[in-house]
C-alpha positions in Angstrom: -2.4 -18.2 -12.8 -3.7 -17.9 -9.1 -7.0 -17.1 -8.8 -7.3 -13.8 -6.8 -8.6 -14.5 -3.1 -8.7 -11.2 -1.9 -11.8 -10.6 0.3 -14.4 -7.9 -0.4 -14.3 -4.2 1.2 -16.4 -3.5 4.0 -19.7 -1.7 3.3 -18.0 1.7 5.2 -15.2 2.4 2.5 -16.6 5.0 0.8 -15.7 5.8 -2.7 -13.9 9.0 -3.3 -14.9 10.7 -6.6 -13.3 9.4 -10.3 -13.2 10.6 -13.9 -15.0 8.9 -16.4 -11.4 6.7 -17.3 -11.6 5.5 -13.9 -8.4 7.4 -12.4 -9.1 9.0 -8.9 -9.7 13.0 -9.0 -6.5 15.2 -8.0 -8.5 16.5 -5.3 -8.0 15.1 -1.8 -10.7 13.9 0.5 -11.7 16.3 2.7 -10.8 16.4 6.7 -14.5 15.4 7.6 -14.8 12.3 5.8 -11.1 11.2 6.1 -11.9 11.2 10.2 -15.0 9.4 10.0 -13.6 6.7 7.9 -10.7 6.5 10.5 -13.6 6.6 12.9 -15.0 3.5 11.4 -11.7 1.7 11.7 -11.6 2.1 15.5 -15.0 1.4 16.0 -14.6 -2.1 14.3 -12.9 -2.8 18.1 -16.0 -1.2 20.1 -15.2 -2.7 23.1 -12.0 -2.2 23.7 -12.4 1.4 22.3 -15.7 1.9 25.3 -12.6 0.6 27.5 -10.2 3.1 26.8 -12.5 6.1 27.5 -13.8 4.6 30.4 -10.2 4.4 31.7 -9.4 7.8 30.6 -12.1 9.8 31.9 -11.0 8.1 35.2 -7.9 8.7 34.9 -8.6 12.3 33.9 -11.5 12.8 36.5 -8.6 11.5 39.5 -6.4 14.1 38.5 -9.1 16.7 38.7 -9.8 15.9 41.9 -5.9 16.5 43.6 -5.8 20.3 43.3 -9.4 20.6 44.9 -8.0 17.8 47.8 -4.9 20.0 47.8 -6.9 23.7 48.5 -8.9 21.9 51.1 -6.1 20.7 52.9 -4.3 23.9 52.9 -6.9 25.6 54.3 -8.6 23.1 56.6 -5.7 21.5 58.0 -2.0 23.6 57.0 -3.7 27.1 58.1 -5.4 25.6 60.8 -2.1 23.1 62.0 -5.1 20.0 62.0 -2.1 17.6 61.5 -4.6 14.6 62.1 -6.4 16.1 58.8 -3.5 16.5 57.0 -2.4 13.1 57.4 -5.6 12.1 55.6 -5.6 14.5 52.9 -2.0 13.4 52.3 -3.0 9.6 51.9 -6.0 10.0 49.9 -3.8 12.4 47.5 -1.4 9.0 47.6 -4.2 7.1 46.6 -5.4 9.4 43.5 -1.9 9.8 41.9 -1.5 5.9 42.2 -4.9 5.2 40.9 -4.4 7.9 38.4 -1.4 6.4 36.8 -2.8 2.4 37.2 -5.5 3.8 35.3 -3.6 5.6 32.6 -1.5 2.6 32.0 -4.6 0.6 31.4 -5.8 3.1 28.6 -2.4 3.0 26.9 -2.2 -0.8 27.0 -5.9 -0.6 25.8 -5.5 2.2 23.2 -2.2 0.6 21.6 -4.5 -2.8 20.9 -7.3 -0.7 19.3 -4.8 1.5 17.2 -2.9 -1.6 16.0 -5.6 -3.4 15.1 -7.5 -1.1 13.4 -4.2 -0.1 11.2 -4.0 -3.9 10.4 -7.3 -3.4 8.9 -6.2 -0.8 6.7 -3.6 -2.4 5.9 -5.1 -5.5 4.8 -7.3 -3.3 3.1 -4.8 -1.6 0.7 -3.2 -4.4 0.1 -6.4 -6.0 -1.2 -7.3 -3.2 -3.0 -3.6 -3.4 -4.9 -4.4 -6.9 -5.7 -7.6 -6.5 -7.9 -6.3 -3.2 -9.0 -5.9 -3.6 -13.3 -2.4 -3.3 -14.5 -2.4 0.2 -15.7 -2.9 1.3 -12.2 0.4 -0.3 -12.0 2.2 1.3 -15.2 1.2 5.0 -13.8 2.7 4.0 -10.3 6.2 3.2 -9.2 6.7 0.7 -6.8 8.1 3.1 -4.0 5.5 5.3 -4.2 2.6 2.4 -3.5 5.4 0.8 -0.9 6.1 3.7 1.0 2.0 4.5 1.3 1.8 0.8 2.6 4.4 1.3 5.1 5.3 5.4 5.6 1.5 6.7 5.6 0.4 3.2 7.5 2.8 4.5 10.2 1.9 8.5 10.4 -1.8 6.8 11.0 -0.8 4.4 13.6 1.0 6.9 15.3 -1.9 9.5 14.9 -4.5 6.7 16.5 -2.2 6.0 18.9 -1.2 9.2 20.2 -3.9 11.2 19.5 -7.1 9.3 20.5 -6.4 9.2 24.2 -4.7 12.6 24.2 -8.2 14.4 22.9 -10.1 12.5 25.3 -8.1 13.7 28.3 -7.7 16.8 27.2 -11.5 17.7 26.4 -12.3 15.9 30.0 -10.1 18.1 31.0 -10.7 21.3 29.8 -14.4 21.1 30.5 -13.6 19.6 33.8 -11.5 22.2 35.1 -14.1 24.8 33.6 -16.4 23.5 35.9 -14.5 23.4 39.4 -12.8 26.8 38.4 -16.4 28.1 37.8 -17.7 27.1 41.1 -14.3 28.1 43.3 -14.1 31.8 41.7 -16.1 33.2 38.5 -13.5 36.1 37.9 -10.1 34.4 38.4 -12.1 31.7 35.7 -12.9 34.3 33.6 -8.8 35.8 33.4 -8.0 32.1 32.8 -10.2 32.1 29.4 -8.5 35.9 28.0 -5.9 33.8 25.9 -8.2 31.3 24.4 -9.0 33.5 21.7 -5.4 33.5 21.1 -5.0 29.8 21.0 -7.4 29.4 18.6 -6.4 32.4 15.8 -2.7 30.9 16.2 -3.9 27.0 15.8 -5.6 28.1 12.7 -3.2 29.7 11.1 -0.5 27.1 11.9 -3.2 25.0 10.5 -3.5 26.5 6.7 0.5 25.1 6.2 0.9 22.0 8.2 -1.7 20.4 6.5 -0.1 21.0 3.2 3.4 20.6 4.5 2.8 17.2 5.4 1.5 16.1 2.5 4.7 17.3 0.4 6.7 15.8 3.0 5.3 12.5 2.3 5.1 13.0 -1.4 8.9 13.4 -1.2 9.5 10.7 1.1 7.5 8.9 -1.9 9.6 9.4 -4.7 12.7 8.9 -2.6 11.7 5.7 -1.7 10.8 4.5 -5.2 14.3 5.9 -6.6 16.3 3.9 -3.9 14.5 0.8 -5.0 15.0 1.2 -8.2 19.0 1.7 -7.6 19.4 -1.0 -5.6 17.2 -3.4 -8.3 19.2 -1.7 -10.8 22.3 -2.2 -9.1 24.4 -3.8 -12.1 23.6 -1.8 -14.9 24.4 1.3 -12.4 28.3 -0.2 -11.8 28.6 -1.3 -15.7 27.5 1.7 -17.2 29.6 3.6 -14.1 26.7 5.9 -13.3 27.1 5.6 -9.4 28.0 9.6 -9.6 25.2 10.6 -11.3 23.1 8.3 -9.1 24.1 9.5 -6.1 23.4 13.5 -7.7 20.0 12.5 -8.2 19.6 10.9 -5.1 21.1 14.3 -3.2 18.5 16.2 -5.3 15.6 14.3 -4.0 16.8 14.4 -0.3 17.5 17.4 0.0 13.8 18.0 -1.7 12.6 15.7 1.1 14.5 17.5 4.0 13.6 20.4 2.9 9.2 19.4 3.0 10.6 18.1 6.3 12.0 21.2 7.5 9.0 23.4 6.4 6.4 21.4 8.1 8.5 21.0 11.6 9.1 24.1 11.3 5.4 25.4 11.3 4.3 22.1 13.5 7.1 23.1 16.2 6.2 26.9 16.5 2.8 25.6 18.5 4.8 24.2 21.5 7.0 27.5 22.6 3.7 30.1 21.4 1.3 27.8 23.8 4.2 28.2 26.3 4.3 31.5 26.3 0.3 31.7 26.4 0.4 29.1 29.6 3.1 31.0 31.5 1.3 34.7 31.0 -2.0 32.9 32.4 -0.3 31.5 35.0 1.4 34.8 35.9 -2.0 37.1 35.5 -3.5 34.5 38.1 -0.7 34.3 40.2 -0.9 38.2 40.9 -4.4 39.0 40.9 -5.3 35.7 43.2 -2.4 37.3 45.6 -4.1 40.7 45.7 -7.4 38.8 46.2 -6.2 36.3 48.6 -4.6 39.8 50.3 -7.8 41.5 50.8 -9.2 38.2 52.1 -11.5 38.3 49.2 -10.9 34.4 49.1 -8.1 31.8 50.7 -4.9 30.9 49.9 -5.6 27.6 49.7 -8.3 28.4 46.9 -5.5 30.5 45.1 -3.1 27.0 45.3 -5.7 25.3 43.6 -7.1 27.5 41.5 -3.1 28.2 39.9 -3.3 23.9 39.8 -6.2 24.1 37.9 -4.9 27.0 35.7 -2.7 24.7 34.2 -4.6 22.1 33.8 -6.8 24.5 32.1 -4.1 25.8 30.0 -2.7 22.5 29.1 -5.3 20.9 27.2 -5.6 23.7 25.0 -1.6 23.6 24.6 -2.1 19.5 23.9 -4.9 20.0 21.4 -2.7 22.6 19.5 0.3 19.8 19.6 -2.0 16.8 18.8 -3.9 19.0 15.6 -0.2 18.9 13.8 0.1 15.3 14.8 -3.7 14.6 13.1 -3.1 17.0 10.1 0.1 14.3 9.6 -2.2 11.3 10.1 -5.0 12.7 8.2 -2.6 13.7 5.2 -1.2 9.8 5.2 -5.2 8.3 5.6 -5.8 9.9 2.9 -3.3 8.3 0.6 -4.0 5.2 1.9 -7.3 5.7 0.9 -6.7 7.3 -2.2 -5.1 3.5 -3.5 -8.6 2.0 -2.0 -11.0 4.0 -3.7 -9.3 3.7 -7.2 -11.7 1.3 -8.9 -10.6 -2.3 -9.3 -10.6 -4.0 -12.8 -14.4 -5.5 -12.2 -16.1 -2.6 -11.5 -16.9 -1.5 -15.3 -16.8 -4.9 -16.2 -20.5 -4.5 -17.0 -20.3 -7.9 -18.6 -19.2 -9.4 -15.8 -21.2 -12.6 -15.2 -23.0 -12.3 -18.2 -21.5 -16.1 -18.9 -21.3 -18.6 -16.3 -17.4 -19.8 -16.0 -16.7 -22.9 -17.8 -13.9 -24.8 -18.8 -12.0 -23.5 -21.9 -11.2 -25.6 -24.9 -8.9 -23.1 -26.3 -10.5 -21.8 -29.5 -9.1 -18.5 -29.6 -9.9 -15.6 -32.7 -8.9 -12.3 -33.3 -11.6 -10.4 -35.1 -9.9 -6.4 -36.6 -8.7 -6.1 -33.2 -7.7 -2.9 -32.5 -5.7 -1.3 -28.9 -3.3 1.1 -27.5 -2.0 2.1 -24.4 -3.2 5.0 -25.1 -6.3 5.9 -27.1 -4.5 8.1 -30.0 -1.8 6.0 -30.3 -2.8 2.2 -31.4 -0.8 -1.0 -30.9 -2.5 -3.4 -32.8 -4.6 -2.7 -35.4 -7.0 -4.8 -37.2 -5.3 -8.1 -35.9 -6.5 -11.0 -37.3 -5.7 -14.6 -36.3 -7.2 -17.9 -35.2 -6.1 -20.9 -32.9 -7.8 -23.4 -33.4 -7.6 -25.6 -30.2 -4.6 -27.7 -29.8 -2.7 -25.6 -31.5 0.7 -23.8 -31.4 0.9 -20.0 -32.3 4.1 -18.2 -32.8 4.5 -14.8 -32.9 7.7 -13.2 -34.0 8.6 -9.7 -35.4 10.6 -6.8 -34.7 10.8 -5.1 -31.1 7.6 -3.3 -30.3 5.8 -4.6 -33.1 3.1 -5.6 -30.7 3.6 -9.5 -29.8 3.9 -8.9 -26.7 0.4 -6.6 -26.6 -1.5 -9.4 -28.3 -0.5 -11.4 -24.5 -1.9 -8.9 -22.9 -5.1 -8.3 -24.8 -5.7 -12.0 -24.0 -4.7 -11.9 -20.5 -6.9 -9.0 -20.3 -4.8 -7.3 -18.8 -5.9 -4.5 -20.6 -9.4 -3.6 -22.8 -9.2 -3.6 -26.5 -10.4 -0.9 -28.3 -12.4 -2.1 -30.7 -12.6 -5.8 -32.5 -13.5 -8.9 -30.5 -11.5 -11.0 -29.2 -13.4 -14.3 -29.3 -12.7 -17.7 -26.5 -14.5 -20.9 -27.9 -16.7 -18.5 -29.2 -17.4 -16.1 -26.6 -16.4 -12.9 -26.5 -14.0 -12.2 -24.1 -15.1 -9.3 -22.2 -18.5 -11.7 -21.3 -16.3 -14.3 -19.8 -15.4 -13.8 -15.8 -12.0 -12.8 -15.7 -10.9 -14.9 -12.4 -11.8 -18.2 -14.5 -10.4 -16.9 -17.6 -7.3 -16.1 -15.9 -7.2 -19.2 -13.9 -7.1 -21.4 -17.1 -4.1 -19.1 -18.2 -0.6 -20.4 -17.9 1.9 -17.6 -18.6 5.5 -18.1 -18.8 7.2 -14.9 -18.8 10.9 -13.9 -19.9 11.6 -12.3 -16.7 11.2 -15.0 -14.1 9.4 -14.0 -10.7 9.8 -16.0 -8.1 9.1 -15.4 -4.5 11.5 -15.2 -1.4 10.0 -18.9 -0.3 10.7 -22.3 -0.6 11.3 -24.1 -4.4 8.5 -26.4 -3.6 6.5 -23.5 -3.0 7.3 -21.7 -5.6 6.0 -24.2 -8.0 3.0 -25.2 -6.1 2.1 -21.4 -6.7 0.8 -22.6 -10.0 -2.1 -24.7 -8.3 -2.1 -24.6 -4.6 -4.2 -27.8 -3.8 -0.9 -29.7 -5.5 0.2 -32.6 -3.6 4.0 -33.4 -3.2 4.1 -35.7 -5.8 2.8 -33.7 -8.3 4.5 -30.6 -8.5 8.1 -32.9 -8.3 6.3 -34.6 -11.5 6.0 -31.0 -12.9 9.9 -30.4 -12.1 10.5 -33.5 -13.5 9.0 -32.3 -16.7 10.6 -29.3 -17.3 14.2 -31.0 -16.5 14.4 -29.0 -13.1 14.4 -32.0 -10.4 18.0 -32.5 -11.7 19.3 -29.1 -10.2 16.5 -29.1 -7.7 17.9 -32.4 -5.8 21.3 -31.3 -5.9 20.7 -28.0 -4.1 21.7 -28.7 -0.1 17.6 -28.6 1.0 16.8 -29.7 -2.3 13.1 -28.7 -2.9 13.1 -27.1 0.5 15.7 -24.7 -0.5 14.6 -21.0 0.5 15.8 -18.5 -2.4 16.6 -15.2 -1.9 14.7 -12.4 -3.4 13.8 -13.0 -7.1 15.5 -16.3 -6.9 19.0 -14.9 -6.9 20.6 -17.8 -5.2 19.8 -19.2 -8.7 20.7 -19.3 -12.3 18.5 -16.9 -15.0 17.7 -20.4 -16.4 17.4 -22.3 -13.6 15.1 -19.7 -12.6 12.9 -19.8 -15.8 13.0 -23.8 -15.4 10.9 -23.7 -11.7 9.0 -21.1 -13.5 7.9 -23.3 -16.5 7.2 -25.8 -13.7 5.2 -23.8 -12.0 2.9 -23.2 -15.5 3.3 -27.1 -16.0 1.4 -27.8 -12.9 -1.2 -25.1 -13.5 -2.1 -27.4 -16.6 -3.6 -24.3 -18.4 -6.3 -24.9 -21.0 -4.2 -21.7 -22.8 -0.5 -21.3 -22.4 1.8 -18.6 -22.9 5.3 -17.8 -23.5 6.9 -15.2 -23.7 10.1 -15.0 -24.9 10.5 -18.2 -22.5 14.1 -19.5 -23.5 15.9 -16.2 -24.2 17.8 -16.5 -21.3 18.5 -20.2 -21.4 21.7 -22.0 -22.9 21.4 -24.1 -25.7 21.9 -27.5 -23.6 18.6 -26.1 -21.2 17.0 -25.1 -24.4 17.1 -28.7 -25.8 15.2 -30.4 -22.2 12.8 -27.5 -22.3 11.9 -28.5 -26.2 11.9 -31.9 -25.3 9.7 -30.9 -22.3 7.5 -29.0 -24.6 6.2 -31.4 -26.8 4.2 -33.1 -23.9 3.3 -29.6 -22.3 2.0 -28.5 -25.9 -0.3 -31.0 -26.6 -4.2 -30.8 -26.2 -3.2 -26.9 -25.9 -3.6 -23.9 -27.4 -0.4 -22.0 -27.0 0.8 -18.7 -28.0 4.5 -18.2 -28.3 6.7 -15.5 -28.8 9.9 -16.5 -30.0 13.6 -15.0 -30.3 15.3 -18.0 -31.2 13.7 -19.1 -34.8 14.7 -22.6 -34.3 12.7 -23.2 -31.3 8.9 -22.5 -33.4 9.7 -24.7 -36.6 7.0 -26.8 -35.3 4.6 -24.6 -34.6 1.1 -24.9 -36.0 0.8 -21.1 -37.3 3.9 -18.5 -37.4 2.6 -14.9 -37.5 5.2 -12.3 -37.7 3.8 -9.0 -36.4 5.3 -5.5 -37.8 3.7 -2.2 -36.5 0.7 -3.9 -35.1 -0.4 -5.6 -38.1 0.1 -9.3 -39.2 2.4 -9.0 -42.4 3.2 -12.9 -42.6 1.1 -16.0 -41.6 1.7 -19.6 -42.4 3.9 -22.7 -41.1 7.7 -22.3 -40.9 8.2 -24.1 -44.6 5.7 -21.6 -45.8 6.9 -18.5 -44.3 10.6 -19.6 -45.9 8.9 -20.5 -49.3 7.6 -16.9 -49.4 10.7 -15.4 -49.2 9.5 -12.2 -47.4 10.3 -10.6 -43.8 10.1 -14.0 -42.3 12.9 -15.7 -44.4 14.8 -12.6 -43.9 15.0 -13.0 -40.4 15.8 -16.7 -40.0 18.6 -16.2 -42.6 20.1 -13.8 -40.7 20.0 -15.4 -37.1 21.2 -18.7 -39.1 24.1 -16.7 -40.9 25.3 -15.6 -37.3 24.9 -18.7 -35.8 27.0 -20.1 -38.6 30.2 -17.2 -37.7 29.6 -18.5 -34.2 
């Protein structure tokens, strides 16, 4: 197996709170720390983020400056027909707007590098959390849900960072700017402005208390529907066999409409804020509008101060009605951070691994003992219990027995995959929780009944097993397993590109680059599981043949359907309920006469009627 090669986290990723079994807590992180790790994103690209408020607040500090330009022009040069001074104000008003917008472009261009970048860090974040997360974290997820918070919440951020950022700036420059010149051109008409901020903020907070939660349904749903659609279209043929496509198209109504209907409930509450803040804006505007005229009337102050001041009232208003807008926008983002973050902060397979390093990593012989091992899943129902066995090194163990008898645990206990109970599990001696689990698992060859491969060339493929392969030997490994036969008659040969999962390819033609790949691991340890089940008998014979070169010097653990293909091996264990019932070589186990001879009568019986 690859050796994992994901980097570590950066010292800012705070660890949310867990239970003592190492799942995250229900609760969510609050708002507080979920911005200041989002914070610590952006601030990875300092100087392009120092850029972007530079070129906002000059942006913002231009546009402030036209309505004052525009009063003084009315009054120094309209009211007093200075067309000389008019001709001025008019350019230099030419020159704001244009260096206004040069300057907002700038920010944009700037603030779309930052956000970008800084969501490529989470996202390479997640996805090396995923890949030293331990396989139960796995089991208790479906693959929608972790895909849709790698690409759905990934998104709501991006678009939160993106839209957001610069928006608060501008609008707190401008708020606070036009405070200031409104201050200093009139008190009073200043103080009218600031009668519906009150307003604002009760009706922003109260929006508040459901878009936050909304948000997070909505991408619960969005979730779950993802994960159902992959698992249709994965599950395509035993949907069309079993002719379930009705009932699979009910279920997938049912969660839709689920999903539309989150969706509908947090528009709804996020889109009330744009026509209330309207309605705010244009009462301002109108309250100014007449007392200013009435001032302006009694000469009380100019027309050309009223012009401005009305300019300035909506630049007043506006940021508060962008703030409102942006909040819903940042609940959104804040909602998908935090199930970004939720993935991680769940801890990784070596953090209780209070063992780990406790042995230096060595290579393995392959002495491999079960001491009353004892696991489960889960803690009150056991898999294995009391296991005993020993492989000597060298040897070949097969492992047969009813489905769900546990053969297929035993792997995983060895993998560790999973933590035993209690027992010891014992490699050349050592227990196996002492040694590291990167150079345990890199010594591992594991040949599993479903193949995986990746949407990537064969020769890739194989050289997955050991990625400093040259050319020659990973088609030396094909060779070996009897796949350079199909390999070379392929149009590209071993630069054929399969499709996803290989599907361009036969289920044993599939399993053959597989065993290739294990070949060219050359694992101290090997495993198969249930290897050759979905090979024909011709295949079966070349991989047997291929075997007994790949088998020796190794300790191997096989789990076998087919009898016939484990008459050579070393030790046969057949596993019932968790408990070895039947140990010995495959004359021995038909000498006893017990469970063992049963089966291999009865598969020999069959393949007699055949």
């Amino acid at each position: 197996m690859r050796k994992s090669t994901a980097s570590s986290m950066p010292e800012f990723s705070m660890r949310g709170g867990h239970t003592p079994s190492g799942q995250p807590k229900a609760k969510p992180l609050n708002t507080q720390q979920t911005l200041i790790r989002l914070w610590q994103y952006l601030s990875m690209y300092k100087r392009s983020f120092i850029a972007v408020i530079c070129f906002t607040t000059i942006a913002t500090l231009l546009n402030l400056a036209a309505p004052y330009l525009l009063g003084k022009a009315i009054d120094t040069s309209i009211m007093q027909k200075d067309w000389d001074g008019l001709i001025i104000y008019a350019v230099l008003l030419l020159i704001i707007y244009l260096s206004s917008a040069w300057f907002t472009w700038l920010h944009q261009k700037k603030m779309v590098y930052v956000a970008q970048h800084a969501v490529r860090q989470m996202r390479i974040h997640i996805v090396e959390a995923m890949q030293r997360l331990p396989i139960p974290f796995f089991d208790r997820k479906t693959h929608g849900e972790l895909m849709s918070r790698t690409t759905n919440d990934i998104e709501n951020v991006s678009a939160s960072l993106h839209q957001s950022t610069t928006g608060i700036i501008t609008s707190v420059i401008s708020l606070f700017g036009s405070v200031i010149i409104m201050l200093y051109m009139n008190v009073w008409l200043t103080l009218l402005c600031m009668v519906t901020i009150p307003l604002v903020m009760l009706f922003t907070k109260y929006v508040a208390s459901f878009t936050r939660k909304h948000f997070s349904d909505q991408q619960k749903s969005l979730g779950e529907l993802n994960s159902y659609i992959e698992e249709t279209i994965s599950g395509q043929k035993a949907i069309q066999v079993t002719q379930r496509e009705q009932h699979s198209i009910k279920q997938f109504r049912a969660m839709n409409t689920k999903l539309a209907h989150a969706s509908v409930r947090a528009q709804i509450f996020s889109g009330l804020v744009g026509p209330v803040m309207n309605v705010l804006n244009h009462s301002s505007f109108t309250i100014i509008a007449a007392v200013g005229g009435w001032m302006a009337f009694n000469s009380w102050t100019s027309v050309g101060v009223i012009v401005a001041f009305m300019n300035y009232s909506k630049q007043f208003q506006r940021p508060i009605n962008d703030l409102a807008n942006q909040f819903n926008m940042i609940q959104s983002g804040i909602a998908g951070a935090e199930r970004v973050f939720e993935i991680i902060d769940t801890k990784n397979e070596y953090e209780d691994d209070t063992n780990r390093g406790s042995v230096a990593p060595f290579k393995i012989k392959g002495d491999v003992k079960f001491d009353k091992v004892c696991f489960g899943y889960q803690d009150d129902r056991l898999i294995l219990k009391d296991v005993e066995l020993h492989a000597e090194a060298g040897q070949t163990i097969a492992l047969v027995g009813p489905t769900g008898a546990g053969k297929t645990t035993i792997i995983n206990v060895i993998s560790r995959f999973y933590e035993i109970q209690s027992g010891t599990i014992y490699i050349d001696n050592i227990p196996i929780n002492q040694i590291d689990k990167d150079s345990l698992r890199s010594q591992l060859g594991i040949v599993l009944q479903e193949a995986h491969l990746f949407s990537d060339t064969i020769y890739e493929n194989i050289r997955y097993g050991r990625l400093d392969a040259t050319k020659e030997e990973i088609i030396e490994a094909a060779k070996i397993a009897n796949a350079h036969r199909f390999i070379m008659e392929l149009p590209q040969g071993y630069n054929t590109v399969l499709s996803t999962e290989g599907s361009n390819l036969s289920q044993g033609q599939r399993q053959l680059l597989t065993i290739a790949r294990a070949l060219l691991a050359s694992p101290a340890i090997l495993i198969l599981d249930e290897a050759t089940s979905s090979i024909d008998t011709r295949t079966e014979m070349h991989i047997q043949q291929a075997m007994k070169v790949l088998l020796q010097g190794r300790t191997s653990f096989v789990i076998a359907h087919r009898l016939s293909t484990i008459r050579e091996a070393d030790q046969i264990l057949f596993i019932d309920q968790g408990q070895v019932i039947e140990r010995g070589t495959h004359d021995e186990l038909l000498a006893l006469k017990g469970r063992y001879f049963e089966l291999y009568n009865s598969q020999f019986r069959r393949v007699a009627v055949q």
